[in-house]
C-alpha positions in Angstrom: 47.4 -14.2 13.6 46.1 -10.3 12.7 42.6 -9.5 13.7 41.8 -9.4 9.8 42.8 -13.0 9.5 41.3 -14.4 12.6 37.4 -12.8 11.4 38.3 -14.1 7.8 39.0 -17.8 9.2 35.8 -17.5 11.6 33.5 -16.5 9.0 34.2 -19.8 6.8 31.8 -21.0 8.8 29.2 -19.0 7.6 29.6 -18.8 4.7 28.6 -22.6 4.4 25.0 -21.7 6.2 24.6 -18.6 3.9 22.1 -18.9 0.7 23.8 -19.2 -2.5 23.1 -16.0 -3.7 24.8 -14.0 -0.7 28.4 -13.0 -0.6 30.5 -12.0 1.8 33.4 -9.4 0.8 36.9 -8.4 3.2 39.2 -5.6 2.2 41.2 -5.7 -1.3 38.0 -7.7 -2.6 36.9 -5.9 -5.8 33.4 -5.2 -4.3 34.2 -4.3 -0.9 34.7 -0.8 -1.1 31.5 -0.4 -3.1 29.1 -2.5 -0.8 30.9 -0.5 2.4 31.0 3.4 1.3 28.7 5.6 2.7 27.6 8.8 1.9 30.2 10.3 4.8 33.6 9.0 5.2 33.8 11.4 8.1 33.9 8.8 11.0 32.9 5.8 9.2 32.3 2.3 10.1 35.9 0.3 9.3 34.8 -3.4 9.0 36.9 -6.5 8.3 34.2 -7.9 6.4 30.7 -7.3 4.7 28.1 -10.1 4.3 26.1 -9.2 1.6 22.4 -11.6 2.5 20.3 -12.1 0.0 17.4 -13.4 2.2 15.9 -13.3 5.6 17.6 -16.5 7.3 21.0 -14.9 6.1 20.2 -11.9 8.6 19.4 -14.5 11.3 21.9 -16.9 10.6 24.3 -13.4 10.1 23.1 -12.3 13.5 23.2 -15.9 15.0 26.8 -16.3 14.4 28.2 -12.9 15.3 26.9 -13.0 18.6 28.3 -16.5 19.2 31.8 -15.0 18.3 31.3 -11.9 19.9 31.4 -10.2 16.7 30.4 -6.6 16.4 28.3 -5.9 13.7 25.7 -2.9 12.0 23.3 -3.6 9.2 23.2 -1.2 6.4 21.8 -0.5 3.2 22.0 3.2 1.7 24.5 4.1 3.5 23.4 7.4 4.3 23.4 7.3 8.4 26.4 9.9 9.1 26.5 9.8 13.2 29.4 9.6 14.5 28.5 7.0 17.1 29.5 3.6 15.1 31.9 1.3 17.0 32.7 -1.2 14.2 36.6 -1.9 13.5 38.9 -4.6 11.7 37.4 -7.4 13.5 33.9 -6.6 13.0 31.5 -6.5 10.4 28.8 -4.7 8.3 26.0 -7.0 7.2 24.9 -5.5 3.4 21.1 -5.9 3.0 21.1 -4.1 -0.3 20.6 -7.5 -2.4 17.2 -7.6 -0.1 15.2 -5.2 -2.3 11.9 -6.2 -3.0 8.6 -4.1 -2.9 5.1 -5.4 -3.5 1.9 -2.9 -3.9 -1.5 -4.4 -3.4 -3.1 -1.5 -4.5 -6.4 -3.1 -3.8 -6.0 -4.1 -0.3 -4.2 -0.7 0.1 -0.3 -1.7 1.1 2.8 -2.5 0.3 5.7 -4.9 1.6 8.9 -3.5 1.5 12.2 -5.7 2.0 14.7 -4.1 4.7 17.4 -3.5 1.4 15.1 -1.1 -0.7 15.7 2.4 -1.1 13.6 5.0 -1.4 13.7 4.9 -5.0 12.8 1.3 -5.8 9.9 2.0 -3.2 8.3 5.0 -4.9 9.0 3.2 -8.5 6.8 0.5 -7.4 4.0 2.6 -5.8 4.1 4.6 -8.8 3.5 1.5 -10.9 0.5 0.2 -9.2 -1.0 4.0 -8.8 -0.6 4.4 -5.6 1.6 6.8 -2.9 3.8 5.1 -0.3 5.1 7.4 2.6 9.5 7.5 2.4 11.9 9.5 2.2 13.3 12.5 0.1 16.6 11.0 -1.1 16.3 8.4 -3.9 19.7 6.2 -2.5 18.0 6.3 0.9 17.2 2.7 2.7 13.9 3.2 3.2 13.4 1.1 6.1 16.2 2.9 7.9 15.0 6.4 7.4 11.5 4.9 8.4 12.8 3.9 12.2 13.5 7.1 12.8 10.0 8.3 12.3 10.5 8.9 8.0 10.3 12.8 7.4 8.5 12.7 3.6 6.8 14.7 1.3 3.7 13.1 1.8 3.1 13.7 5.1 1.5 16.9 4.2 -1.2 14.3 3.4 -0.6 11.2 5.4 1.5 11.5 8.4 5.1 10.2 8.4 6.4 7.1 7.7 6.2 5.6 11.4 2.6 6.6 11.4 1.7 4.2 8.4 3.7 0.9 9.6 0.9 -2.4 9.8 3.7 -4.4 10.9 7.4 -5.7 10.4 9.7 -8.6 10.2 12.5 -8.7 12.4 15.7 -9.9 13.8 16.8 -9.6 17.2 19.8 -9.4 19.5 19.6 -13.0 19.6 19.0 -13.9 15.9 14.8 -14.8 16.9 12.6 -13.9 13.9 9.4 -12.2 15.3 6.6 -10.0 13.6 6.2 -6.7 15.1 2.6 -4.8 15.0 -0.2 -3.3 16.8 -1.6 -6.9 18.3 2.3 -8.6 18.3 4.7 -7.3 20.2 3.2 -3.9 20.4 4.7 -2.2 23.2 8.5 -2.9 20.7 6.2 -1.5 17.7 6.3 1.7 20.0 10.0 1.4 20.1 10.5 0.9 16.7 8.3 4.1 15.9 11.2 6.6 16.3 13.9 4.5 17.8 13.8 1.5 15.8 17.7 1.6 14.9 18.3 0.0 19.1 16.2 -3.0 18.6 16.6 -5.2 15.9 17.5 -5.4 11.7 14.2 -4.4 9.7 14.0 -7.1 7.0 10.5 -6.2 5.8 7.9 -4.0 6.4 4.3 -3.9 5.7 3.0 -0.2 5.5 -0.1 1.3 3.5 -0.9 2.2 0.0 -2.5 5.1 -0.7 -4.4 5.7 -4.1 -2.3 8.0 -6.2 -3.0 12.4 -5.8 -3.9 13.7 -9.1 -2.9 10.5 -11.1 0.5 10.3 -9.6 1.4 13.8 -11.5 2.5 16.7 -8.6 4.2 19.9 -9.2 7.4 21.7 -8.1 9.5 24.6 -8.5 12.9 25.7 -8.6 13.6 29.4 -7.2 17.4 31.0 -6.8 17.9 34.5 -4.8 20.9 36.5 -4.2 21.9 36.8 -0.5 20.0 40.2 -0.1 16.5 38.4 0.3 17.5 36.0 2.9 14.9 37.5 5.8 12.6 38.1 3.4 12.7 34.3 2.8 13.3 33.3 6.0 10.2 35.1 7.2 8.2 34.4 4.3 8.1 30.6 4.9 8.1 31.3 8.8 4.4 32.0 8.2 3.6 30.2 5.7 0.4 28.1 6.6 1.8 24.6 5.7 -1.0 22.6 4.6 -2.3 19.5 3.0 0.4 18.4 -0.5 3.2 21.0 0.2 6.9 20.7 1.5 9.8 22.8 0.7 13.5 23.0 0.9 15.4 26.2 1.8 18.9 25.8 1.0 22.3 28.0 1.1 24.3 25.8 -1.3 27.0 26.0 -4.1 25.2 26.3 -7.8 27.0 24.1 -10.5 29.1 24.0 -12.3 31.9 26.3 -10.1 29.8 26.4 -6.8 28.5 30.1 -6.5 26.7 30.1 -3.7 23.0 31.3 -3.9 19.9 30.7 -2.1 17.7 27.9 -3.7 14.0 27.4 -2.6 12.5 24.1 -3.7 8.5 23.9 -3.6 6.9 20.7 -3.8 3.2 20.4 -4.1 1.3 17.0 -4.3 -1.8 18.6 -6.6 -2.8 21.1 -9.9 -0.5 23.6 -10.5 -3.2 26.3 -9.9 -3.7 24.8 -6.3 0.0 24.8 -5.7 0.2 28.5 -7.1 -2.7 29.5 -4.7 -0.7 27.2 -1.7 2.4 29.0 -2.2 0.8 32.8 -2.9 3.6 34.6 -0.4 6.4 32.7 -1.9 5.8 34.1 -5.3 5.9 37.0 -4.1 8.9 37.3 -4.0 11.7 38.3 -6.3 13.9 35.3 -7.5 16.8 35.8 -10.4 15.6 32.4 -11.6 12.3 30.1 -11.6 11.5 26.9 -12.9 7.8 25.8 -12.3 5.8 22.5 -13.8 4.2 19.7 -13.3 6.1 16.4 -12.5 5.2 12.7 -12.6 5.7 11.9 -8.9 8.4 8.9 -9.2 10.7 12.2 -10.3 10.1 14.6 -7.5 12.9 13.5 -6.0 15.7 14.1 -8.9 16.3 17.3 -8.2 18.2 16.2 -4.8 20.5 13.5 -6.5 23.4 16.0 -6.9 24.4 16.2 -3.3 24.0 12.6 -3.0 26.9 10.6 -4.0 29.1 8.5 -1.8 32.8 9.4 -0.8 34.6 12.1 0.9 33.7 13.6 3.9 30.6 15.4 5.0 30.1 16.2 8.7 26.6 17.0 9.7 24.4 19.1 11.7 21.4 19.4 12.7 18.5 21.8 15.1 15.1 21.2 15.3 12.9 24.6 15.9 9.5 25.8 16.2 10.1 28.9 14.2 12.7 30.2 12.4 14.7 33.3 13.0 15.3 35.8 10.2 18.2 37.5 11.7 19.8 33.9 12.8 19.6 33.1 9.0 21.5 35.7 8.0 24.0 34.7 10.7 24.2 31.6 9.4 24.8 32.8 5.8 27.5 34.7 6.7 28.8 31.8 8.5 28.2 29.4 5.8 30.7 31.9 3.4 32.9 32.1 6.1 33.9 28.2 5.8 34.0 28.1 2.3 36.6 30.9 1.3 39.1 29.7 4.1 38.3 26.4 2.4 37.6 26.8 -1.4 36.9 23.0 -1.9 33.8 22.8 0.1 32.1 24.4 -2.8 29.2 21.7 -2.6 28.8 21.9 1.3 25.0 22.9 2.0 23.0 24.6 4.8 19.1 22.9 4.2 15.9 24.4 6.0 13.6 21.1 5.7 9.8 22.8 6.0 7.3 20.2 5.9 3.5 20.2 6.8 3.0 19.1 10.0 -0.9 19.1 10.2 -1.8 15.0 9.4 1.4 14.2 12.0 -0.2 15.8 15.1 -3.9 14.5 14.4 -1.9 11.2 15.6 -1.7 10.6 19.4 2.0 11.6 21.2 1.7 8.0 22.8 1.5 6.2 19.5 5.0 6.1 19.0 8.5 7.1 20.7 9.1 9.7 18.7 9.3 12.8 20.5 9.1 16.0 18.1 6.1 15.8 16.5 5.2 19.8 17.8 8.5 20.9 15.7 7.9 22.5 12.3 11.2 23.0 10.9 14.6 20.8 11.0 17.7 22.8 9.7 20.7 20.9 8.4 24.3 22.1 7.9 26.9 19.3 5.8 30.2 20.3 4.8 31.5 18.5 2.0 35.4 18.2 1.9 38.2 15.2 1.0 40.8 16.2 3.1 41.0 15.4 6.2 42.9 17.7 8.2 39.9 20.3 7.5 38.3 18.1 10.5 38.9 20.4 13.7 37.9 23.3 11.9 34.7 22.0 10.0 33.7 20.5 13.9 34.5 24.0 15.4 32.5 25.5 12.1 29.2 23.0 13.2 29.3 23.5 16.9 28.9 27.3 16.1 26.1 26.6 13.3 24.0 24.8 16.5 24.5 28.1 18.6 23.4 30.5 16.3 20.3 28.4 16.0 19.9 27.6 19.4 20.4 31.4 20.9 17.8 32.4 18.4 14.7 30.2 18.8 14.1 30.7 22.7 14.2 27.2 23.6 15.7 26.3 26.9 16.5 23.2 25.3 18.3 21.7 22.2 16.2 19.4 19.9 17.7 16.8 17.0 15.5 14.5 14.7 17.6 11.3 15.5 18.3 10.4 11.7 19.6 13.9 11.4 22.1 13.8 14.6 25.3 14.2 14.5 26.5 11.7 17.7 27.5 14.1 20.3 24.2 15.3 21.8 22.6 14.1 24.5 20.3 11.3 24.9 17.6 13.9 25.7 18.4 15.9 22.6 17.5 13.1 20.5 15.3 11.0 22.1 13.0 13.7 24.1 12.8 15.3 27.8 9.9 12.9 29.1 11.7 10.8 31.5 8.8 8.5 31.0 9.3 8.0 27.5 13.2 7.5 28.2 12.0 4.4 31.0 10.0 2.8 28.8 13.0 3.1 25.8 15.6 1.9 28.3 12.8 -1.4 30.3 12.5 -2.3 26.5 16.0 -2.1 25.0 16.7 -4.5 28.6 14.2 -7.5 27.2 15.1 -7.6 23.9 18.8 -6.3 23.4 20.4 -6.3 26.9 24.0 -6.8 25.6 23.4 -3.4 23.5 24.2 -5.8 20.1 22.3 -3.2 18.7 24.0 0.5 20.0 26.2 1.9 16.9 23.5 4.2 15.7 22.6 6.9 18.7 22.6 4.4 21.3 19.6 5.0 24.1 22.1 2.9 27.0 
């Protein structure tokens, strides 16, 4: 009997446990492909079979079962995760917690409950609807919870930290399918964990976090700037010294401009506020000379629209990813020229993109280093490099192409040592890269992950054993 068929026989057995309103998909199924794409093809998970819960026993009972048949298994719900570190095959299995998508506000007691299946999206829509600001993510088809384990970069942080810095508590399931509660007077010292490493301990399938009242009734402002390639230091240094304060975040971005994909330099400014206190925020970057600008106000539950383009599923999209201190003018430039490089000897990674993520910093290092596990909280910039491309023998050269974007970077900021936000790693850096340099926080990562997942159930996402 093939693999394929053994794992469908097996998993007749959960299905009769499962709540009625859960499913569980296997390849040729009509919805398999859909509930199993992810944003990057490139080194995918290639399951037998998805189990598509609906609620929280199916993640136990999901769990329960796959480590009583030694069946490997990853929990997903954008999709969006593109390391290169899954392990999952034929006789394995993803378990779909995108049917899991609830959010409650309580605007009055100032928090909100998210379900482990909710994206970004649905999470901002309902904050938005009860006047107030949850901390997530950028990307609307993001899961938030997922993004959130690895500390939750977000616009808001400018004003309230990041998203690992508002959790109350969570609901999860372990290596052994136990349901426990996770907070600051429960299980703390794995709330630690969870803060920046979550992704080794457990499946997330709700969290409480807080509930801020809305900034300027829920109505912020951006703007939309293209350049031509001549002004790339200017840029670059430009937002270099920019003082990053409270309501503003920005994207610098080499990309591909539709329809045809001629690339340009975008700069996206985001400002939680007035206009006039966003023009007086960014004063140096409007000093500048774009070819294009697009400036206004915009109702919050939109600010993240302008980033849906690059976010459809399918094909492959390798990533990159540095974190720095400062960033290098002359190493921009480097990169630009490297970025053009790729795309004429391959024309159909027109919509490949080379992303600068500046955020403000200020709110996240008014919170103690020892609050949570994650480690960068000092770096002010996290530069990103995806190649988008469909066929696959383009794969040695776009690795070769990424290895060299990480070395320009790296020669150019002076540290000793490379640094990667985990959620943005690509899978072949080191533990330290990821995960810090303190051997002490490593110990305390590894004496945890050894009480409550010492069969590693829970390594396919930049494993720390």
């Amino acid at each position: 009997m093939s693999l394929k068929n053994k794992l469908q026989d097996k998993l007749q057995e959960l299905k009769l446990v499962l709540n009625g309103a859960a499913s569980i998909d296997f390849p040729g199924d009509p919805d398999f492909y859909p509930n199993t794409v992810r944003w990057s093809e490139y080194a995918a998970p290639q399951p037998g079979a998805v189990i598509n819960v609906a609620i929280e026993s199916d993640v136990q009972k999901t769990v329960q079962w796959a480590v009583q048949n030694n069946v490997k298994f990853v929990a997903q719900t954008g999709g969006h995760g593109w390391t290169t570190t899954w392990n999952i095959g034929e006789s394995d299995i993803i378990i779909n917690l995108r049917r899991m998508n609830n959010v409650s506000v309580n605007s009055k007691e100032g928090y909100a409950v998210i379900e482990g299946g909710a994206l970004v999206q649905e999470v901002i829509d309902a904050a938005y609807g009860e006047k107030t600001h949850v901390v997530v993510g950028n990307c609307n088809s993001v899961g938030a919870c997922g993004a959130m384990l690895g500390g939750g970069f977000s616009r808001l942080q400018a004003n309230y930290s990041m998203s690992i810095d508002n959790i109350i508590s969570v609901r999860l399931v372990t290596a052994t399918g136990e349901i426990i509660t996770v907070s600051a007077t429960e299980n703390s010292e794995l709330l630690w964990c969870l803060k920046g490493a979550g992704h080794n301990f457990g499946i997330v399938t709700s969290a409480v976090v807080n509930a801020f009242p809305q900034i300027n009734g829920g109505m912020h402002w951006e703007s939309t700037m293209v350049f031509l390639p001549d002004h790339i230091e200017e840029i670059t240094q430009a937002i270099n010294d920019l003082d990053m304060g409270e309501g503003m975040s920005i994207h610098y971005a080499f990309t591909g401009l539709p329809p045809f994909g001629f690339p340009a330099i975008v700069v996206e400014l985001w400002y939680a506020g007035t206009p006039a206190a966003a023009q007086k925020a960014f004063a140096p970057i409007f000093k500048l000379s774009p070819i294009h600008q697009e400036s206004g106000p915009i109702p919050y539950n939109k600010i993240n629209a302008v980033l849906d383009r690059g976010q459809y599923k399918g094909g492959f999209k390798p990533t990159w990813s540095v974190a720095l201190e400062k960033l290098d003018p002359t190493a921009a430039r480097d990169l630009w020229k490297h970025f053009l490089n790729f795309r004429l000897r391959h024309p159909s990674s027109k919509n490949s993109v080379v992303m600068f993520e500046c955020y403000a910093f200020g709110k996240v290092r008014q919170v103690p280093e020892n609050t949570a596990s994650f480690p960068w909280r000092n770096l002010n910039f996290h530069i990103c490099a995806s190649l988008f491309y469909t066929d696959p023998a383009i794969d040695n050269d776009a690795i070769a192409w990424g290895d060299k974007f990480r070395q320009i970077l790296q020669d150019a900021s002076g540290m000793r040592q490379n640094k990667v936000y985990v959620n943005y790693a690509t899978g072949d850096e080191s533990l330290e890269e990821i995960y810090g340099y303190d051997e002490d926080r490593l110990n305390r990562l590894r004496a945890q992950k050894a009480v409550w997942d010492p069969e590693g159930r829970f390594s396919h996402y930049h494993p720390i054993l």
